[in-house]
C-alpha positions in Angstrom: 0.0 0.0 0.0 1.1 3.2 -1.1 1.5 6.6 1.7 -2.1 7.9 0.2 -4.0 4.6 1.0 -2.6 4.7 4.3 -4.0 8.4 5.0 -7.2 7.8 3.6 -8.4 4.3 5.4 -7.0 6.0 8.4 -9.1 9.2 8.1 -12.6 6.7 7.5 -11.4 5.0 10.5 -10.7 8.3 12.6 -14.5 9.2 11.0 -16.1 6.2 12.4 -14.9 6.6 15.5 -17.3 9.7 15.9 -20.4 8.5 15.9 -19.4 4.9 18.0 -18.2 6.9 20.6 -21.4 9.1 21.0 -23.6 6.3 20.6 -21.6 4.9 23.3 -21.4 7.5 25.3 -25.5 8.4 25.1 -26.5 4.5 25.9 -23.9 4.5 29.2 -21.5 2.0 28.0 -17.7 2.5 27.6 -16.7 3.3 24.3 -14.2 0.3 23.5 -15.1 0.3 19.9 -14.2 3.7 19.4 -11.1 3.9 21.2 -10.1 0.5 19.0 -10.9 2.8 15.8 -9.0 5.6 17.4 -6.2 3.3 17.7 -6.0 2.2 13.9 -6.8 5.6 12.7 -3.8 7.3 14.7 -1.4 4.3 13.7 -2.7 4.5 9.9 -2.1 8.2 9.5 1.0 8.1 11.2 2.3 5.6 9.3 1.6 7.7 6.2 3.2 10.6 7.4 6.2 8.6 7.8 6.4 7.2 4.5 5.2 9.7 2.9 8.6 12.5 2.5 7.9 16.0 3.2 4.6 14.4 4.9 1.0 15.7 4.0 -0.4 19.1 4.0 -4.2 20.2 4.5 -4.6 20.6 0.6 -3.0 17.6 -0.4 -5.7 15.4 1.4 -8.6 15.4 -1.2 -6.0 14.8 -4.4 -5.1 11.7 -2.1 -8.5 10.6 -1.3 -9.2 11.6 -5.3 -6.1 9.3 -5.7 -6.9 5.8 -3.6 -10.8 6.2 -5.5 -8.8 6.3 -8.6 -6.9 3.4 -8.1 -9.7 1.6 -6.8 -11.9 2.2 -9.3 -8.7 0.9 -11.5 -8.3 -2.1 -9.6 -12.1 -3.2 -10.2 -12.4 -1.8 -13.7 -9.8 -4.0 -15.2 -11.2 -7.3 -13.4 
């Protein structure tokens, strides 16, 4: 997996951490799940920082996301 596949399955993990944690935190249990996704999302973006030189800035996050649907769409198209 390339730097830009890294950033963006992190950022969908850091996004469904959000709602698990308030649906958690409304029905009064303890928001394991989220805190699990938390945990992947913080190692996956790391991670692409790190192998990614220079690292990301704020723009360059939707040409990756633009990127990884490109390449999926790529993968699938040519089955």
């Amino acid at each position: 997996m390339n730097s830009d596949t890294y950033l963006v399955t992190g950022l969908v993990f850091a996004c469904l951490a959000v709602p698990s944690f308030l649906s958690a935190r409304l029905d009064g249990r303890s928001p394991v799940v989220a805190a699990f996704c938390m945990l992947v999302a913080v190692t996956l973006i790391s991670l692409a920082l790190w192998k990614k030189p220079g690292g990301y800035h704020l723009a360059d996050v939707p040409m990756a996301l633009f990127r990884v649907i490109g390449d999926l769409r790529m993968e699938f198209w040519h089955r």
